[in-house]
MIDO-610558 format. One record per residue: y, x, z of N, C-alpha, C, O in turn; residue in three letters. Coordinates in steps of 0.02 Angstrom, whole numbers, padded with zeros to 5 digits, always signed. Layout:
residues N
YXZYXZYXZYXZALA;...
END
This chain:
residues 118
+07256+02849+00058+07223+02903+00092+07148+02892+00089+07116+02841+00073UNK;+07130+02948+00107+07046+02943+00087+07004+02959+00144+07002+03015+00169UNK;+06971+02911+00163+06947+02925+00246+06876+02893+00241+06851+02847+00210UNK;+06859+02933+00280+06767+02933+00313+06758+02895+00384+06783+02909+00439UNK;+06707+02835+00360+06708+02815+00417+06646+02841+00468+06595+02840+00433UNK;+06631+02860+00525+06583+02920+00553+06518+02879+00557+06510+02843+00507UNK;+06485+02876+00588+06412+02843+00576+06409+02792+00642+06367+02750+00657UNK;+06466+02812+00674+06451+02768+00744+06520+02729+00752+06550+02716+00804UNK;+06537+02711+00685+06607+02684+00683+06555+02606+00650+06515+02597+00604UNK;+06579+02572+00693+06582+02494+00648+06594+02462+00583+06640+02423+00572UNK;+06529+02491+00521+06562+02486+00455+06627+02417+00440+06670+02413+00397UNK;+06619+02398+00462+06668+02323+00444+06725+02351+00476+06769+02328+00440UNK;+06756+02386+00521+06833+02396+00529+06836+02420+00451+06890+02398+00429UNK;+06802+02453+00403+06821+02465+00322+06892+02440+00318+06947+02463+00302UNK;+06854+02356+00354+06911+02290+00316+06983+02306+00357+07029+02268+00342UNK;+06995+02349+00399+07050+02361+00437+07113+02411+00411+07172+02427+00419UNK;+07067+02419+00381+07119+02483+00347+07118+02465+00238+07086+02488+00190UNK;+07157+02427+00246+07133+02386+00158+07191+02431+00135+07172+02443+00078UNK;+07256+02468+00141+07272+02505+00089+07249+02594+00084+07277+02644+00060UNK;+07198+02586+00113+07170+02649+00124+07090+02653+00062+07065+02600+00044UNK;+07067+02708+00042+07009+02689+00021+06978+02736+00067+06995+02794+00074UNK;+06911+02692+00110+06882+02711+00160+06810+02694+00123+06803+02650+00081UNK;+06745+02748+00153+06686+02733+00152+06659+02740+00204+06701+02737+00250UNK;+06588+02751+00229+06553+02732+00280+06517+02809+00267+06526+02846+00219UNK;+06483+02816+00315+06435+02872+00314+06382+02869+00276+06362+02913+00238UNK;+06353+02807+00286+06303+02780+00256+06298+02775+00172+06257+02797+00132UNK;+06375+02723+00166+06392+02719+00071+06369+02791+00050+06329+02801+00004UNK;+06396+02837+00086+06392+02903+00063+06322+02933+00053+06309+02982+00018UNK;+06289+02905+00082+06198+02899+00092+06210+02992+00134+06189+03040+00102UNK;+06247+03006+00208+06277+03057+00244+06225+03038+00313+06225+03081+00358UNK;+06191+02991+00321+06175+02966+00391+06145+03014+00434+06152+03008+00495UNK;+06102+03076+00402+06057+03125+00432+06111+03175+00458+06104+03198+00514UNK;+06174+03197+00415+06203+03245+00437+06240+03247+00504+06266+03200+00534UNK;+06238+03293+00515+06282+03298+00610+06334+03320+00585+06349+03331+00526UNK;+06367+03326+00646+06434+03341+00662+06486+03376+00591+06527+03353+00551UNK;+06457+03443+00605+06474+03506+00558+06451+03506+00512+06483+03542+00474UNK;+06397+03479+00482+06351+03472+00403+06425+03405+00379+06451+03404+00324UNK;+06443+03358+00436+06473+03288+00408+06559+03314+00387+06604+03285+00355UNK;+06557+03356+00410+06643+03386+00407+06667+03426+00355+06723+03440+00334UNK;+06598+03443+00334+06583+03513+00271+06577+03441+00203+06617+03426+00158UNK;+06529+03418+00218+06511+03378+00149+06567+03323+00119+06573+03303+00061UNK;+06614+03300+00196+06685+03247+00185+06736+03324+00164+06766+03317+00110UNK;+06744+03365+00187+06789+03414+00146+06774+03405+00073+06818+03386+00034UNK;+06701+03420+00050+06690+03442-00013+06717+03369-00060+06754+03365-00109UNK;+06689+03329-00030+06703+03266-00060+06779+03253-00062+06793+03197-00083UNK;+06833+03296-00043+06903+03287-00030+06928+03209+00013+06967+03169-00014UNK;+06901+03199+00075+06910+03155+00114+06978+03173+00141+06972+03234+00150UNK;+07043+03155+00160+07091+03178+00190+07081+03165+00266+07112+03204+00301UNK;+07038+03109+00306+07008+03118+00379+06940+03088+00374+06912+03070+00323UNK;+06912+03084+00448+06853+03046+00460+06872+03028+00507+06925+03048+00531UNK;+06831+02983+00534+06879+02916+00594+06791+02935+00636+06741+02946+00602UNK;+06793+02934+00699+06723+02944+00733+06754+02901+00815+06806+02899+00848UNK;+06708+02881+00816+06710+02885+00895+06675+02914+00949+06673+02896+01008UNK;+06651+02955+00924+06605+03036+00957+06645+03074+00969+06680+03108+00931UNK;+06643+03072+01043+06693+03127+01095+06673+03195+01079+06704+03245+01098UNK;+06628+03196+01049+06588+03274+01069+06628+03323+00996+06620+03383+00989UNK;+06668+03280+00952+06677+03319+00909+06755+03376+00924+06776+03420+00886UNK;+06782+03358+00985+06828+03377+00989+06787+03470+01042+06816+03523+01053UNK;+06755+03461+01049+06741+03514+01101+06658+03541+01031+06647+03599+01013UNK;+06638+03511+01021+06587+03550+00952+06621+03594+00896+06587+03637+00869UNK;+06682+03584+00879+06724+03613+00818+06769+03652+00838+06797+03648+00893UNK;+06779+03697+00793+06837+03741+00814+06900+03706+00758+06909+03711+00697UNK;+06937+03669+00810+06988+03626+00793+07038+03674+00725+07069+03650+00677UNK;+07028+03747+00745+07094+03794+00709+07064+03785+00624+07100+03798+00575UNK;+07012+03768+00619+06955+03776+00561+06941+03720+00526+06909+03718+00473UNK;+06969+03664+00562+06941+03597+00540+06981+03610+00470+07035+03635+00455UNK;+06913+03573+00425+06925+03572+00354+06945+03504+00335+06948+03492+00275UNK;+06960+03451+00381+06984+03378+00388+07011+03368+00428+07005+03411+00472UNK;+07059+03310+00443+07090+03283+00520+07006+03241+00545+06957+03216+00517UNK;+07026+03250+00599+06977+03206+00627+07026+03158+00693+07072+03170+00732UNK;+06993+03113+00679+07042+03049+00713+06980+03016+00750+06931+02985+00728UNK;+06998+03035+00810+06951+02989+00860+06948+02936+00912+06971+02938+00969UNK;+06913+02883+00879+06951+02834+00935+06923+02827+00991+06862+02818+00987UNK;+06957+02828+01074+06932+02838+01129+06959+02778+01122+07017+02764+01107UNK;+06899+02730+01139+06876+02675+01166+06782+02659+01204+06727+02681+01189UNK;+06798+02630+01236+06749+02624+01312+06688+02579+01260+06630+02586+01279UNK;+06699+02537+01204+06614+02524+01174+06657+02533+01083+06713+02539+01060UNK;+06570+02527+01052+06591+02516+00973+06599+02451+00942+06585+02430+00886UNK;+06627+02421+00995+06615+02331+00942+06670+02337+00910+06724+02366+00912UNK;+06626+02283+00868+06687+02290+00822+06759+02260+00840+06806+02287+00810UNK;+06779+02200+00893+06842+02186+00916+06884+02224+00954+06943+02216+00972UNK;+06821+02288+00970+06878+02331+01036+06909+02391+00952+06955+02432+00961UNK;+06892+02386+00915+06892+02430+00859+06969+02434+00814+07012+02475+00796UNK;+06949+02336+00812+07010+02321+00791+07063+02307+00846+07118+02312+00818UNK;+07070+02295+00898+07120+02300+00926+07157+02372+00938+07202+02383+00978UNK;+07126+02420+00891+07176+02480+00896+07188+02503+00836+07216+02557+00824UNK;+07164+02455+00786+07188+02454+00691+07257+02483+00708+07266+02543+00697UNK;+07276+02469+00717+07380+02466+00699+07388+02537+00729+07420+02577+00694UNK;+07367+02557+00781+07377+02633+00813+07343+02666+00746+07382+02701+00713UNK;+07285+02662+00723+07271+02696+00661+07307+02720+00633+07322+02780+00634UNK;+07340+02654+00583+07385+02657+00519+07451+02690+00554+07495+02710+00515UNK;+07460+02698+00621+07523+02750+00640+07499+02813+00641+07538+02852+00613UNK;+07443+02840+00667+07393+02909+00689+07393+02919+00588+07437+02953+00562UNK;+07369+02904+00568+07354+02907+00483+07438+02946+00466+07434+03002+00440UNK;+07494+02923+00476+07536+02967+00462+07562+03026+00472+07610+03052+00443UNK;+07510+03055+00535+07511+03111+00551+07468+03157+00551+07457+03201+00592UNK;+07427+03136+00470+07341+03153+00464+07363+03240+00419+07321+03285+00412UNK;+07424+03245+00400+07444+03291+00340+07469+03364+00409+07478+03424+00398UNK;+07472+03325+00472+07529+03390+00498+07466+03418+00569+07472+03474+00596UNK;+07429+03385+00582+07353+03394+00638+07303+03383+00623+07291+03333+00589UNK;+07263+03421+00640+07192+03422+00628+07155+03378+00683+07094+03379+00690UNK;+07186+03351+00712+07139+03302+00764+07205+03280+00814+07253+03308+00839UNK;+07169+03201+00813+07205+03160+00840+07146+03116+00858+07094+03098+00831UNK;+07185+03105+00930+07154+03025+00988+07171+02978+01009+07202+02978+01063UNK;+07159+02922+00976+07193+02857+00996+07144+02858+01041+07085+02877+01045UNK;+07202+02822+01089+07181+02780+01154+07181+02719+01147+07209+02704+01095UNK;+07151+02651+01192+07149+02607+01206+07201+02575+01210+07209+02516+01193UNK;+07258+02628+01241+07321+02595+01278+07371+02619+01221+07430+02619+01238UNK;+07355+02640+01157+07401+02643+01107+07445+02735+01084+07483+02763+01044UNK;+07399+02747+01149+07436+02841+01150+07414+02868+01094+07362+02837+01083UNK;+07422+02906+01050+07415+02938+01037+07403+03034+01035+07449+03066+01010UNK;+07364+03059+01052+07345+03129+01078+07352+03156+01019+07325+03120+00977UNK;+07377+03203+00996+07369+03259+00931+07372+03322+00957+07411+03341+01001UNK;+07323+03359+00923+07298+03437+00933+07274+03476+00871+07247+03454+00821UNK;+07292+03554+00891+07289+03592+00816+07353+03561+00750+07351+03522+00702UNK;+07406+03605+00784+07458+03567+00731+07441+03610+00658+07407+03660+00664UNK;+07455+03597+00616+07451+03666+00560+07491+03681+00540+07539+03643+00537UNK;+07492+03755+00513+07540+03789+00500+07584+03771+00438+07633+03805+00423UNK;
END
């Protein structure tokens, strides 16, 4: 799968997801774009999600429209150990990247999915 990592994601979880091919916002030389410029340019680029930990994208987008899944991880900082302790919820949320347009891991392993598609 082909996934974007958001600009406020910890480039080194990369290493968390190794059968995935993941880039960074940055690799992408993407760092200036916001929200909706970053969702348009990972579509064009045929990204299948972007991984963010920016709450604001769930209430900025009109979820029915998303041109990617967006997978967000709700966790309380960006280090990188609180990051990986929810790797494995990923690679489960990642299998449900084809059927929702947005999904929220939690801390505690929940998974939230919203905007199923048709």
């Amino acid at each position: 799968m082909k996934l974007l990592l958001d600009h406020c994601v910890h480039r080194r979880f990369v290493r968390a997801l190794p059968t995935h091919e993941v880039r960074t916002a940055a690799e992408m030389r993407w760092d200036a774009l916001k929200n909706g410029q970053l969702l348009a340019a990972a579509a064009s680029a045929e990204f299948d999600a972007i991984i963010t930990v920016d709450k604001n994208f769930r209430h900025q987008q009109n979820l029915a429209t998303l041109p990617l899944t967006v997978i967000e991880l709700d966790v309380p900082d960006t280090r990188l150990p609180t990051l990986l302790a929810i790797a494995a919820n990923v690679e489960e949320a990642l299998r449900h990247v084809s059927r929702f347009r947005f999904l929220s891991i939690h801390t505690d392993g929940r998974i939230e999915t919203l905007g199923e598609r048709a």
